[in-house]
N, CA, C and O atoms as a Maestro MAE file, in Angstrom:
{
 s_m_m2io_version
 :::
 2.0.0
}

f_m_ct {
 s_m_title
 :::
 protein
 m_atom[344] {
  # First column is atom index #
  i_m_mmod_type
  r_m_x_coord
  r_m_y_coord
  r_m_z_coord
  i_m_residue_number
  s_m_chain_name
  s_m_pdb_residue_name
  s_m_pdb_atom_name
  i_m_atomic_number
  :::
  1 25 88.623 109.741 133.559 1 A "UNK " " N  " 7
  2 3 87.953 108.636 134.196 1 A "UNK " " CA " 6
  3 2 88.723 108.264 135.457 1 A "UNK " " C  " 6
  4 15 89.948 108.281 135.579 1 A "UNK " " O  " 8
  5 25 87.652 107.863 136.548 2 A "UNK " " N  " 7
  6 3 88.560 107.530 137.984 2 A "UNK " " CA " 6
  7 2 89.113 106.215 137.570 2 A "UNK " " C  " 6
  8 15 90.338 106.288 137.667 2 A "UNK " " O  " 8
  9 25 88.840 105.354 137.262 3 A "UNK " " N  " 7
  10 3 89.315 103.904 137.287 3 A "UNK " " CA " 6
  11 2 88.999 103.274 136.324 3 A "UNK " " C  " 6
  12 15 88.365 103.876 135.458 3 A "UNK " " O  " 8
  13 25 89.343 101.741 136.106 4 A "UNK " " N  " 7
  14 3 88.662 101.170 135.237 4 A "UNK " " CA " 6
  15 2 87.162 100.919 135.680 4 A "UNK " " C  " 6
  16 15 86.618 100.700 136.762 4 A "UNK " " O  " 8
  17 25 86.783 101.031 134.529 5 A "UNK " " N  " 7
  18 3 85.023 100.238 134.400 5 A "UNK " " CA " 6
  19 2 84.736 99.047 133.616 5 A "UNK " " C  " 6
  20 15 85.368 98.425 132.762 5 A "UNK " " O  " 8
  21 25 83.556 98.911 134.177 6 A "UNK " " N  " 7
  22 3 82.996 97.464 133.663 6 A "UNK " " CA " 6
  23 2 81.404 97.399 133.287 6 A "UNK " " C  " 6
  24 15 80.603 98.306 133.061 6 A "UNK " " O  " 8
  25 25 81.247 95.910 133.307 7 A "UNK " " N  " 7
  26 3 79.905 95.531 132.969 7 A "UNK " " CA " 6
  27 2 78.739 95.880 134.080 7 A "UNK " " C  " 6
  28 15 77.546 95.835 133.784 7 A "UNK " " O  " 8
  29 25 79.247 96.257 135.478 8 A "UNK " " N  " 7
  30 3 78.468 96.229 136.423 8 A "UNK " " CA " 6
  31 2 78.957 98.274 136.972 8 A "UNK " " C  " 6
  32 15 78.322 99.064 137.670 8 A "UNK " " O  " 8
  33 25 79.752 98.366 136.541 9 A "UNK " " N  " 7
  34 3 79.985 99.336 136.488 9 A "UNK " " CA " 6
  35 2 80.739 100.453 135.245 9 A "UNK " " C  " 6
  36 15 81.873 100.863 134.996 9 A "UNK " " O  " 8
  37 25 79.285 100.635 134.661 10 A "UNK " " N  " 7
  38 3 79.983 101.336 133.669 10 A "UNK " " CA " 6
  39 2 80.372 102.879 133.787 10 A "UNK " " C  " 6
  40 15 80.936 103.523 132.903 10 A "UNK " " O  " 8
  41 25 80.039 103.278 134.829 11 A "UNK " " N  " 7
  42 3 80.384 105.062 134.716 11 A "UNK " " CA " 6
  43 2 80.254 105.162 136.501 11 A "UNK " " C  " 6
  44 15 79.189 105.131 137.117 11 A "UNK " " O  " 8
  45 25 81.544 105.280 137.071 12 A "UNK " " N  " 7
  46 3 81.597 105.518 138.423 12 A "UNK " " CA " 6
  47 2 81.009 106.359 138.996 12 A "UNK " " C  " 6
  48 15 80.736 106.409 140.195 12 A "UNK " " O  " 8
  49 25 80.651 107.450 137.765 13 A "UNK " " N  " 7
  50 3 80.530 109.096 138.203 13 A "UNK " " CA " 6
  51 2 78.912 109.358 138.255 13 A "UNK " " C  " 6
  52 15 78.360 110.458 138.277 13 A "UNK " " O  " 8
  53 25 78.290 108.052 138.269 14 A "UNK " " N  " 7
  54 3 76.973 108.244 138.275 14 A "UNK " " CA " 6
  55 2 76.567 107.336 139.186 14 A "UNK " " C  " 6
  56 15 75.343 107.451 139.261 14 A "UNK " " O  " 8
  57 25 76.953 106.482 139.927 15 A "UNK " " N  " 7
  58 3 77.018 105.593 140.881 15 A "UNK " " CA " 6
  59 2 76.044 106.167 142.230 15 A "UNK " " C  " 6
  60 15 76.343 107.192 142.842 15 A "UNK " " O  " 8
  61 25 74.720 105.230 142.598 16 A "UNK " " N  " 7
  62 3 74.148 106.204 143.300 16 A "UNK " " CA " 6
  63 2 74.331 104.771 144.966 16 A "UNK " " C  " 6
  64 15 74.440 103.547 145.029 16 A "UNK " " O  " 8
  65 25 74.284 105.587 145.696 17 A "UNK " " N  " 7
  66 3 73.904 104.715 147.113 17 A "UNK " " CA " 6
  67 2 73.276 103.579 147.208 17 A "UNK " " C  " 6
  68 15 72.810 103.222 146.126 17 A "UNK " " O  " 8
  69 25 73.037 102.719 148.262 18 A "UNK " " N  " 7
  70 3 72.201 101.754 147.928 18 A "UNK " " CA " 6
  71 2 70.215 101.984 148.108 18 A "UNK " " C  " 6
  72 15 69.793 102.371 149.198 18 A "UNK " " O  " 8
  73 25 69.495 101.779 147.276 19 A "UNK " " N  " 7
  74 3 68.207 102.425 146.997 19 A "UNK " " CA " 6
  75 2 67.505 101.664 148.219 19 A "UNK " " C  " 6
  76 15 66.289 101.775 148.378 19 A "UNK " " O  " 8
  77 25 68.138 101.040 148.911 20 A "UNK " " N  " 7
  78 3 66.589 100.443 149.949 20 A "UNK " " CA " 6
  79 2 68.054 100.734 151.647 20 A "UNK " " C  " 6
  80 15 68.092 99.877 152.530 20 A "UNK " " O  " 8
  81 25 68.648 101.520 151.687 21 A "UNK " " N  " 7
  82 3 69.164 102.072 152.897 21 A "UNK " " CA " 6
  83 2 68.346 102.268 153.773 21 A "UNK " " C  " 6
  84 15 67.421 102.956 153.340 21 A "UNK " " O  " 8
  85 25 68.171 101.845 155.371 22 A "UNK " " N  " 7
  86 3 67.634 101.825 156.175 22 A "UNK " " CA " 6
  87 2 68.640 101.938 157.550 22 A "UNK " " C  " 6
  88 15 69.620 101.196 157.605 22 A "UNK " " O  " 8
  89 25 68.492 102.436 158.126 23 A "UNK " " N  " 7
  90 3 69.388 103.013 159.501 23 A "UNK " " CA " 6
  91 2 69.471 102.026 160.552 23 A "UNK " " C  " 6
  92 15 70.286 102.041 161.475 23 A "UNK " " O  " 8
  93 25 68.252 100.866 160.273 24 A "UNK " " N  " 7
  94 3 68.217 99.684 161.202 24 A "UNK " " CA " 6
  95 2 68.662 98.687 160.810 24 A "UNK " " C  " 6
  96 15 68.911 97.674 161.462 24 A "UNK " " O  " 8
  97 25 68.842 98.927 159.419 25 A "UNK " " N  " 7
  98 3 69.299 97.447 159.129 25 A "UNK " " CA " 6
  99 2 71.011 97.243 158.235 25 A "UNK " " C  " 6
  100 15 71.450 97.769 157.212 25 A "UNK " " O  " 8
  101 25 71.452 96.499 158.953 26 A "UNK " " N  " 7
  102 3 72.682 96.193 158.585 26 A "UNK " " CA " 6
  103 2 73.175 95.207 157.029 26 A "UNK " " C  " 6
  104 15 72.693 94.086 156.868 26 A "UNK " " O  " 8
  105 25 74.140 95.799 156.015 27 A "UNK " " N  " 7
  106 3 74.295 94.780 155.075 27 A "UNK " " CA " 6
  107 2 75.580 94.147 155.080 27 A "UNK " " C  " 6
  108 15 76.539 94.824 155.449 27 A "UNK " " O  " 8
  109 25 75.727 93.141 154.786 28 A "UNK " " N  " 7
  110 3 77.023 92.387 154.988 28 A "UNK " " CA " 6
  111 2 77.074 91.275 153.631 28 A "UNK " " C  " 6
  112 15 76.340 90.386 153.200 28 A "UNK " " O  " 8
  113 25 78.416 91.903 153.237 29 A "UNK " " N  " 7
  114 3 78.537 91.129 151.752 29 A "UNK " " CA " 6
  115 2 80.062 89.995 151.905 29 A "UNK " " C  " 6
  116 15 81.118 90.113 152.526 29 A "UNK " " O  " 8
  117 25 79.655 89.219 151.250 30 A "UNK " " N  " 7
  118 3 80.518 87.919 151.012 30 A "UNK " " CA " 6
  119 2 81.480 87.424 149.594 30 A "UNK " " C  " 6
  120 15 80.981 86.723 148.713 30 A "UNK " " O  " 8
  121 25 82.517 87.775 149.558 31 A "UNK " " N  " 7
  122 3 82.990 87.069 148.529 31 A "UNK " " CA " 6
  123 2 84.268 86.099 149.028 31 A "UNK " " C  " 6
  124 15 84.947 86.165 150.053 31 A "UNK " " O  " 8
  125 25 84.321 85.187 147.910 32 A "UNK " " N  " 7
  126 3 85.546 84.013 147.963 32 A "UNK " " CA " 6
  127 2 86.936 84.651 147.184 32 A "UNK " " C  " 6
  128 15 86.885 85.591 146.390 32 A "UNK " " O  " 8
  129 25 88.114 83.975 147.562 33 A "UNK " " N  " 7
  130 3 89.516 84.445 146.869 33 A "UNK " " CA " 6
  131 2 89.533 82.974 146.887 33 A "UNK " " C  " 6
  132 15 89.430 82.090 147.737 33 A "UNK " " O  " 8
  133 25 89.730 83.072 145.420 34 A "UNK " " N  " 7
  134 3 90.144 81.520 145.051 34 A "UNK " " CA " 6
  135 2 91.426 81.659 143.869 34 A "UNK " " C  " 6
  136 15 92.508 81.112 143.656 34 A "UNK " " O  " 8
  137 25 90.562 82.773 143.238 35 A "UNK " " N  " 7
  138 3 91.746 82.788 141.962 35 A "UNK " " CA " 6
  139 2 92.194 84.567 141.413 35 A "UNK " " C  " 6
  140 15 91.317 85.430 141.380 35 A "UNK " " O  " 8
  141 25 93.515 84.841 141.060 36 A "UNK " " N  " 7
  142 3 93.776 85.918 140.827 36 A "UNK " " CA " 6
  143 2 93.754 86.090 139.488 36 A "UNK " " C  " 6
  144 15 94.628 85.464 138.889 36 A "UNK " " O  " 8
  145 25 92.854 86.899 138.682 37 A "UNK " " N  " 7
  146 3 92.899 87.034 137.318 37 A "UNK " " CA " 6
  147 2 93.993 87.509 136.566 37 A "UNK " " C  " 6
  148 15 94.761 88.200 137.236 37 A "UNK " " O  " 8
  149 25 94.326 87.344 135.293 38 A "UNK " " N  " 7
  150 3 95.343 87.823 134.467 38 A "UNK " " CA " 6
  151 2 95.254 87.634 133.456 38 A "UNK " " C  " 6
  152 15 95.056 86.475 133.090 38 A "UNK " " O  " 8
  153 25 95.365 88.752 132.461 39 A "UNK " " N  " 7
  154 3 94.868 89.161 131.030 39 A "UNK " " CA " 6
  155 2 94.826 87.588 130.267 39 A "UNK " " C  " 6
  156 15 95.195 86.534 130.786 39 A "UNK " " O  " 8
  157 25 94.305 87.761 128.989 40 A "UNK " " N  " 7
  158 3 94.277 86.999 127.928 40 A "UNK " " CA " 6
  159 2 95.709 86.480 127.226 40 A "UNK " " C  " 6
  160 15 96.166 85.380 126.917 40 A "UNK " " O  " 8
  161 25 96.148 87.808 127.146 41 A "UNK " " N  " 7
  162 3 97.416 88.048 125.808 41 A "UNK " " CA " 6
  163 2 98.135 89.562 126.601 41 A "UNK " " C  " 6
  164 15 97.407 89.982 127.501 41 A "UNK " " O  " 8
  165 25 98.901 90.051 126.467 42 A "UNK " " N  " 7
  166 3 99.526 90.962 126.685 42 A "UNK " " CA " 6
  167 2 100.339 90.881 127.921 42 A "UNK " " C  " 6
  168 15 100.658 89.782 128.375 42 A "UNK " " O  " 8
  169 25 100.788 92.307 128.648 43 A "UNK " " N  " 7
  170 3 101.637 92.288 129.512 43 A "UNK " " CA " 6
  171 2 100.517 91.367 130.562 43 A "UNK " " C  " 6
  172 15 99.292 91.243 130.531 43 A "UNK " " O  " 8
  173 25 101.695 90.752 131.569 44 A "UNK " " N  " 7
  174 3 100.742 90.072 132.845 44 A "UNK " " CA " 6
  175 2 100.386 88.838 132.485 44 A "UNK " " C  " 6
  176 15 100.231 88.022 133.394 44 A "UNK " " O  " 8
  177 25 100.200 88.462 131.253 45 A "UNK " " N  " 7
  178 3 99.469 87.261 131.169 45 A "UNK " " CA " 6
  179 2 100.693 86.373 131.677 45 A "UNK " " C  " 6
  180 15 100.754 86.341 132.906 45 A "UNK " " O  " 8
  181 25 101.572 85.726 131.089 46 A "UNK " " N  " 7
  182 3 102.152 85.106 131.076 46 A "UNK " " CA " 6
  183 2 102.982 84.060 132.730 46 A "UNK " " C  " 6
  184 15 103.755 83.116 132.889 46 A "UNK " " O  " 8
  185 25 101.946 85.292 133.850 47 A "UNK " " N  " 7
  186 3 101.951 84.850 134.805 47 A "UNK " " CA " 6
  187 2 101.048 84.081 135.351 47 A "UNK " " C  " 6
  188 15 101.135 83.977 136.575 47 A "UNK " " O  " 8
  189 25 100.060 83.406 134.736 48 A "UNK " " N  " 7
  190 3 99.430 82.714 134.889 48 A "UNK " " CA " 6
  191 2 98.629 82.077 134.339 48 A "UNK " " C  " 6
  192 15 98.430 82.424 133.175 48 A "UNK " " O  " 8
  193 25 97.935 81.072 134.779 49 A "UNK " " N  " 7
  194 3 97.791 79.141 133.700 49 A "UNK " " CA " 6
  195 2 96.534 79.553 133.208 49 A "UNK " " C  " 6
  196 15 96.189 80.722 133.037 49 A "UNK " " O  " 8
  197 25 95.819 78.471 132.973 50 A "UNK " " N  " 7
  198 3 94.596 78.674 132.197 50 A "UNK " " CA " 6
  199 2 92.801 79.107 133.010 50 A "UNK " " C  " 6
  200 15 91.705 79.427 132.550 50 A "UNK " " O  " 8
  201 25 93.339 78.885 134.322 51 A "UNK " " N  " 7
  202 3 92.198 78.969 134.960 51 A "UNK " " CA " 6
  203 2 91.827 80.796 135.264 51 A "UNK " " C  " 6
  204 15 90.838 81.529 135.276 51 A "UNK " " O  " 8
  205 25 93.763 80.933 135.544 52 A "UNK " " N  " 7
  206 3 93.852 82.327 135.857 52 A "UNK " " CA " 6
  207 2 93.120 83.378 134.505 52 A "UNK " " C  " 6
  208 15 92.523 84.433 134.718 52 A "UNK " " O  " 8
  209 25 93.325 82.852 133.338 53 A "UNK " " N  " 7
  210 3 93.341 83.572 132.526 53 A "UNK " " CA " 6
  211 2 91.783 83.598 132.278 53 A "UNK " " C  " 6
  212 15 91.218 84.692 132.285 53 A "UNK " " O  " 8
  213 25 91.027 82.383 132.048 54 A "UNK " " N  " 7
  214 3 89.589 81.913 132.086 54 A "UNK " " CA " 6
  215 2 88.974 82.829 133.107 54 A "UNK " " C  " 6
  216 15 87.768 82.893 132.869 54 A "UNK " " O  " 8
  217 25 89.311 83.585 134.174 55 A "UNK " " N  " 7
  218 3 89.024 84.231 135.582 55 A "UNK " " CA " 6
  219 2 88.978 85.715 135.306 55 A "UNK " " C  " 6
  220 15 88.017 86.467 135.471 55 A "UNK " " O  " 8
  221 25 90.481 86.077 134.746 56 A "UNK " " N  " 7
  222 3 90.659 87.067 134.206 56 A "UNK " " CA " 6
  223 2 89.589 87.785 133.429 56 A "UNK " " C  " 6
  224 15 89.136 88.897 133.698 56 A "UNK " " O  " 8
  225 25 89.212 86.928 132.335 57 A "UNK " " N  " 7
  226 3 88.894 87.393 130.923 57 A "UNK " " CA " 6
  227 2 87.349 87.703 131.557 57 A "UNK " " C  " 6
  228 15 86.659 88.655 131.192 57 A "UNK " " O  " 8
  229 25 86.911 86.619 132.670 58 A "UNK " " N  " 7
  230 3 85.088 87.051 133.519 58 A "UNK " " CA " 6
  231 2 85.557 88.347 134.145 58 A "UNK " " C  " 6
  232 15 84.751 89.175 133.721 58 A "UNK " " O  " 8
  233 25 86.378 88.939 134.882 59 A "UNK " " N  " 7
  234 3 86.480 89.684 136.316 59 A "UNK " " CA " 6
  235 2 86.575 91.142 134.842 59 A "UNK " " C  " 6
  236 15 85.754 92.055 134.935 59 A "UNK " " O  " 8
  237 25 87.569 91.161 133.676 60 A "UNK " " N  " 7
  238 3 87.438 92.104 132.823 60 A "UNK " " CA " 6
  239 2 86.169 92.639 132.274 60 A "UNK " " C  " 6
  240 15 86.336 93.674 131.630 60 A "UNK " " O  " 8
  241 25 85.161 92.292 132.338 61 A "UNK " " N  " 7
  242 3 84.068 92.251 131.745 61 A "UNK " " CA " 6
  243 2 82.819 93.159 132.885 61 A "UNK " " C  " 6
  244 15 82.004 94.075 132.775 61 A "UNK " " O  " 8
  245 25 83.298 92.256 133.918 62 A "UNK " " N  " 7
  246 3 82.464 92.581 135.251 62 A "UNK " " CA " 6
  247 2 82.984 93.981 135.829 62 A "UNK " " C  " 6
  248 15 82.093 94.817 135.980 62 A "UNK " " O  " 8
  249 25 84.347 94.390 136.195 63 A "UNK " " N  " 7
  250 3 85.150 95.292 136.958 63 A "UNK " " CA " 6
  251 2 85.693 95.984 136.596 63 A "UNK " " C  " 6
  252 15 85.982 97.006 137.219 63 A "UNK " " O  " 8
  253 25 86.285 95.564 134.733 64 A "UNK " " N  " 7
  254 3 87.042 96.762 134.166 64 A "UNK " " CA " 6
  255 2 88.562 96.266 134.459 64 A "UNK " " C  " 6
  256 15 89.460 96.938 133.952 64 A "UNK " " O  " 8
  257 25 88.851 95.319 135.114 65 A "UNK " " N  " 7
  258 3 90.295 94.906 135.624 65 A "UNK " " CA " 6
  259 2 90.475 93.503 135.366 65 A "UNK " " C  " 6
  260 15 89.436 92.920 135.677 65 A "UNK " " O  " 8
  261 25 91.395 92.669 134.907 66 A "UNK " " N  " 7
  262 3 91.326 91.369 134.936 66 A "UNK " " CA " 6
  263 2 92.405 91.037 136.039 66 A "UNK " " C  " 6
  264 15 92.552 89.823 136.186 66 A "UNK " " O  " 8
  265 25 93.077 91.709 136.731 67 A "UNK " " N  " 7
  266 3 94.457 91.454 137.733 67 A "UNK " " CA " 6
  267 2 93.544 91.776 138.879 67 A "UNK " " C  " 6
  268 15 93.638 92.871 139.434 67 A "UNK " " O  " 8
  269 25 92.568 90.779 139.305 68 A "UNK " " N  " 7
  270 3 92.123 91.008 140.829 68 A "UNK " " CA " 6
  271 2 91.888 89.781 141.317 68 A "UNK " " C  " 6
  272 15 92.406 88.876 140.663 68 A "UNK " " O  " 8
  273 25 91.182 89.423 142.393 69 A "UNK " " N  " 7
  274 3 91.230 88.339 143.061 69 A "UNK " " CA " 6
  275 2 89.743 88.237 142.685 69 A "UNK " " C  " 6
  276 15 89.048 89.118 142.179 69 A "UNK " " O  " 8
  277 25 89.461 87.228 142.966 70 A "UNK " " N  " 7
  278 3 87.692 86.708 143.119 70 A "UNK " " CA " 6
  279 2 87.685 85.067 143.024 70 A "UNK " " C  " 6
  280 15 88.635 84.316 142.800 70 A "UNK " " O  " 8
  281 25 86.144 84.720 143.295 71 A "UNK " " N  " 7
  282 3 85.965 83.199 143.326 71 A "UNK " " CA " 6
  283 2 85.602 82.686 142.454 71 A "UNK " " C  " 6
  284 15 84.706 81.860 142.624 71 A "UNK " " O  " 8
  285 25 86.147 82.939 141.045 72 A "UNK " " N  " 7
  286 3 86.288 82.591 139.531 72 A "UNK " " CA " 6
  287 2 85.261 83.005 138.590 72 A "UNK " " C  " 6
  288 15 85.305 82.881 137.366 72 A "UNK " " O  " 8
  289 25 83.838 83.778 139.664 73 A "UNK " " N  " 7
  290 3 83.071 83.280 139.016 73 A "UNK " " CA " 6
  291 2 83.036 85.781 139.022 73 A "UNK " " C  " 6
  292 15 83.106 86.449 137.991 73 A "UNK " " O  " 8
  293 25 82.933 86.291 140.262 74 A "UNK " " N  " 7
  294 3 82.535 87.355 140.700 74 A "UNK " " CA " 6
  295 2 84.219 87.404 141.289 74 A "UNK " " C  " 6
  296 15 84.965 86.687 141.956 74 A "UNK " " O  " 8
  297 25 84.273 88.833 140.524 75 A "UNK " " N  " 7
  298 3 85.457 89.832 141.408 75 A "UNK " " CA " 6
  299 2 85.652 90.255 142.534 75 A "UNK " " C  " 6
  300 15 84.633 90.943 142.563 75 A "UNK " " O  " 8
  301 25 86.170 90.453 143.638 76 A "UNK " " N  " 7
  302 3 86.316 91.085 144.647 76 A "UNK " " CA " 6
  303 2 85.768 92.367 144.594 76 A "UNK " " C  " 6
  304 15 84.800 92.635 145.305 76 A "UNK " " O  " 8
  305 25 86.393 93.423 143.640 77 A "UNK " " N  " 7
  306 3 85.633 95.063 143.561 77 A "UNK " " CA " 6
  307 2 84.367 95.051 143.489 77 A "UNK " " C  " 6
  308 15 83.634 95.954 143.891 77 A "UNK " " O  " 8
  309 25 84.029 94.045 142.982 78 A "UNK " " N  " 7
  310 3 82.423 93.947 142.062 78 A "UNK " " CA " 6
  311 2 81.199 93.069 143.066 78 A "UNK " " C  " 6
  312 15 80.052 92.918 142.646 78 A "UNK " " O  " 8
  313 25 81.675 92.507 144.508 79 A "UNK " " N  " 7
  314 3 81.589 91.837 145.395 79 A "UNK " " CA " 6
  315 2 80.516 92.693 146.414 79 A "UNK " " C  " 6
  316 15 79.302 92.674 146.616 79 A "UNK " " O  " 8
  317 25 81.547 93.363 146.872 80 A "UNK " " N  " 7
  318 3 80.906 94.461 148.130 80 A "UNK " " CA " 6
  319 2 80.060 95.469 147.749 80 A "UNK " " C  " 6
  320 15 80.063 96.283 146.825 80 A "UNK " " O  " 8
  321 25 79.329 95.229 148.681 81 A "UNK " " N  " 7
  322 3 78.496 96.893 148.451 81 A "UNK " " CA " 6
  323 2 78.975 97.852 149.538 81 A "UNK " " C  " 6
  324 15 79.480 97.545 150.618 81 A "UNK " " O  " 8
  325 25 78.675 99.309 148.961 82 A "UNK " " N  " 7
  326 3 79.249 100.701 149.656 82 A "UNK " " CA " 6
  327 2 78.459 100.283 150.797 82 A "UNK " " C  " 6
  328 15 77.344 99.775 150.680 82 A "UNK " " O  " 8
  329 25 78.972 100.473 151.769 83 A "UNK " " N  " 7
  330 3 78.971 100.717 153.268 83 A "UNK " " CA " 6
  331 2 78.738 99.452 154.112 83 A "UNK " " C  " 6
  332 15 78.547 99.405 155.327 83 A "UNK " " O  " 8
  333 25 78.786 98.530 153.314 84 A "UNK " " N  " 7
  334 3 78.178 96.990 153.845 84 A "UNK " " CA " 6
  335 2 79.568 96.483 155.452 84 A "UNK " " C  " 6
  336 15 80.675 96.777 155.902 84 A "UNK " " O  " 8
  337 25 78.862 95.946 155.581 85 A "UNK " " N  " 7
  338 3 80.017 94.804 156.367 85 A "UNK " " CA " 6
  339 2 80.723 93.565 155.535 85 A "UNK " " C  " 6
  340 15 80.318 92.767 154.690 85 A "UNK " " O  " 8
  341 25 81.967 93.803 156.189 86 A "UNK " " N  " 7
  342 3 82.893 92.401 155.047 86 A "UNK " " CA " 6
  343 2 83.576 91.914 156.026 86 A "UNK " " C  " 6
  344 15 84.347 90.974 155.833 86 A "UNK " " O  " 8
  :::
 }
 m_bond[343] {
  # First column is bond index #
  i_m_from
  i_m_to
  i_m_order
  :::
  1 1 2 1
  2 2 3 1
  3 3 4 2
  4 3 5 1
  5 5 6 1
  6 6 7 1
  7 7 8 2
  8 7 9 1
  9 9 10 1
  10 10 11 1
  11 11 12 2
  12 11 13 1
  13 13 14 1
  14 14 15 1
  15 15 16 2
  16 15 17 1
  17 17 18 1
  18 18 19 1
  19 19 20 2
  20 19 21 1
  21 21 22 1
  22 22 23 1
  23 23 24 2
  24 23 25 1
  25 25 26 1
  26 26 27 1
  27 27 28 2
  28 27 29 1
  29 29 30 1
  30 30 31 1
  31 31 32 2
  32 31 33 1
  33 33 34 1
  34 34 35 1
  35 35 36 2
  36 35 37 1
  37 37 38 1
  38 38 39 1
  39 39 40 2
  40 39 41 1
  41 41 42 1
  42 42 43 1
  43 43 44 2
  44 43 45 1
  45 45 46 1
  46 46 47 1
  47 47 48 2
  48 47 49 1
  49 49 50 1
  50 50 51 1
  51 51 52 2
  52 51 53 1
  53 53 54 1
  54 54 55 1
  55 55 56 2
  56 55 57 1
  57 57 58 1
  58 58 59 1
  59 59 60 2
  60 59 61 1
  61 61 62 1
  62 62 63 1
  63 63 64 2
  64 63 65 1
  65 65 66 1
  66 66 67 1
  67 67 68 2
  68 67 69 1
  69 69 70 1
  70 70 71 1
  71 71 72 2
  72 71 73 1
  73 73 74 1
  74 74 75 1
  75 75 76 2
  76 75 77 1
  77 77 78 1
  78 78 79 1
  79 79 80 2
  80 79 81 1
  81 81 82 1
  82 82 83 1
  83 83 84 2
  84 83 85 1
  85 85 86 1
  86 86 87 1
  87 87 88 2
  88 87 89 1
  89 89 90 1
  90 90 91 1
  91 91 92 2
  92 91 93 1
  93 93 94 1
  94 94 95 1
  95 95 96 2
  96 95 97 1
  97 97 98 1
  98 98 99 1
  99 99 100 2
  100 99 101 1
  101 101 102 1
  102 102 103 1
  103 103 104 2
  104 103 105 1
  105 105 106 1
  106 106 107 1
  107 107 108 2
  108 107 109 1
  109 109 110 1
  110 110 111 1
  111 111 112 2
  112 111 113 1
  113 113 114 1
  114 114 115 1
  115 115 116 2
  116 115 117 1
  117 117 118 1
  118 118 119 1
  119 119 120 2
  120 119 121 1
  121 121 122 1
  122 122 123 1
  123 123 124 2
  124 123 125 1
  125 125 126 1
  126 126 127 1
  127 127 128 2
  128 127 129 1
  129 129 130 1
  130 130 131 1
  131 131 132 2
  132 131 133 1
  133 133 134 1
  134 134 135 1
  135 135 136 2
  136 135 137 1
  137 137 138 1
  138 138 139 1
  139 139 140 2
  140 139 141 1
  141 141 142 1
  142 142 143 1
  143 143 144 2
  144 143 145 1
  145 145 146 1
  146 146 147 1
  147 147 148 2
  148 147 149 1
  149 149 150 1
  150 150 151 1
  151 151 152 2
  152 151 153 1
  153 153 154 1
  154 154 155 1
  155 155 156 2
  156 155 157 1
  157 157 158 1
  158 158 159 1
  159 159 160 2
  160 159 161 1
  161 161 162 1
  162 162 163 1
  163 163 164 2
  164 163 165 1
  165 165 166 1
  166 166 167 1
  167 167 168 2
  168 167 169 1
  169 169 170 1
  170 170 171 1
  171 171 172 2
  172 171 173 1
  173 173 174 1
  174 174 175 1
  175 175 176 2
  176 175 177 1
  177 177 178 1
  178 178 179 1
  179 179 180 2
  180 179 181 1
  181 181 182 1
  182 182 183 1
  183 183 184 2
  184 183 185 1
  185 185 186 1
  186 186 187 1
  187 187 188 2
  188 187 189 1
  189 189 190 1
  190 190 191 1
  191 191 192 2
  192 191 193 1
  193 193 194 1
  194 194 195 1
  195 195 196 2
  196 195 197 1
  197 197 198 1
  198 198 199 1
  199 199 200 2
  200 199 201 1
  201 201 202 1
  202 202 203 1
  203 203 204 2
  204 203 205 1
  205 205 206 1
  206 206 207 1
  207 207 208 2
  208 207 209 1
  209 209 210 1
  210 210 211 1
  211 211 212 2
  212 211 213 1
  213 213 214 1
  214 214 215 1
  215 215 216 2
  216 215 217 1
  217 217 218 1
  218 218 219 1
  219 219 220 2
  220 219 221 1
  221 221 222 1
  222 222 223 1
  223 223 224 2
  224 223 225 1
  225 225 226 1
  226 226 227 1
  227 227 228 2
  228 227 229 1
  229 229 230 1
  230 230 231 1
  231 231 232 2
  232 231 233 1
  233 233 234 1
  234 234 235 1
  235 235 236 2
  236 235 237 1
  237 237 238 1
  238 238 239 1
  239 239 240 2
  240 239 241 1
  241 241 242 1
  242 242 243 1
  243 243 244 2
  244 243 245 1
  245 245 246 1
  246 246 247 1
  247 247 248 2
  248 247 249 1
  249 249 250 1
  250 250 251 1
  251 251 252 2
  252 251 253 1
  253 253 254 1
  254 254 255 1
  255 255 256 2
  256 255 257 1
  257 257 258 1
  258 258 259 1
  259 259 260 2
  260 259 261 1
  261 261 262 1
  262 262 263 1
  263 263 264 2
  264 263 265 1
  265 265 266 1
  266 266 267 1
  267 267 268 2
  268 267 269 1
  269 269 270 1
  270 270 271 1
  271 271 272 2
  272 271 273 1
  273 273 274 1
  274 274 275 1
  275 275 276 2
  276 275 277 1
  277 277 278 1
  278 278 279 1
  279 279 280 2
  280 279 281 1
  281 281 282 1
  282 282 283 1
  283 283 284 2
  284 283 285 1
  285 285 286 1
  286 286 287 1
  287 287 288 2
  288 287 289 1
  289 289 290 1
  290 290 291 1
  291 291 292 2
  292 291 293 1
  293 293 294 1
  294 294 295 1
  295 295 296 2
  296 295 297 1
  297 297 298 1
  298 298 299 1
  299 299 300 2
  300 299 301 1
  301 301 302 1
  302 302 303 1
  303 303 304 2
  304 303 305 1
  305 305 306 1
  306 306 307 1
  307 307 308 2
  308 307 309 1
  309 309 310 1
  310 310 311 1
  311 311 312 2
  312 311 313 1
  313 313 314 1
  314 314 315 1
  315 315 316 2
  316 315 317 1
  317 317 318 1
  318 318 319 1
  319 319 320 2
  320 319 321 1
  321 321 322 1
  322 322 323 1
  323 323 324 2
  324 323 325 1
  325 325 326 1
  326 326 327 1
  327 327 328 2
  328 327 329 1
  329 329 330 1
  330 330 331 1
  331 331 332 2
  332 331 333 1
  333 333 334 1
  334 334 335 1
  335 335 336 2
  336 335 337 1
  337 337 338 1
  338 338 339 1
  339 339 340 2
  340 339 341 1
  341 341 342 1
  342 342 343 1
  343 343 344 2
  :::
 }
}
């Protein structure tokens, strides 16, 4: 497996382009850094409070990773789309 996976991405290796691509039109995606996730219980946790962990335990679910940044609600990885503007 290339990486971790998730709820929005469960199998990288089947991952197709975006289905309404158009050559005229430009996409541009938005996410917030508010909070950096970190596990439940195990290694990592212990670096951070309850919000981090509450953040964590969403971004694990969504991305396959709970140690990323996002706006508590949506992950950073899980944010952008392939080829967009950021």
């Amino acid at each position: 497996m290339a990486g971790p996976t998730g709820l929005l991405n469960p199998n990288p290796a089947s991952a197709h382009a975006l289905p309404h691509t158009h050559t005229q039109l430009a996409y541009v995606t938005i996410c917030g850094k508010f909070v950096r996730g970190v596990p439940l219980s195990g290694p990592g946790s212990e670096a951070g409070g309850l919000l981090a962990k509450f953040a964590g335990a969403g971004y694990q679910q969504v991305c396959g990773s709970a140690q990323v940044w996002g706006d508590f609600i949506v992950p950073q990885p899980a944010a952008h789309l392939e080829g967009a503007l950021q």
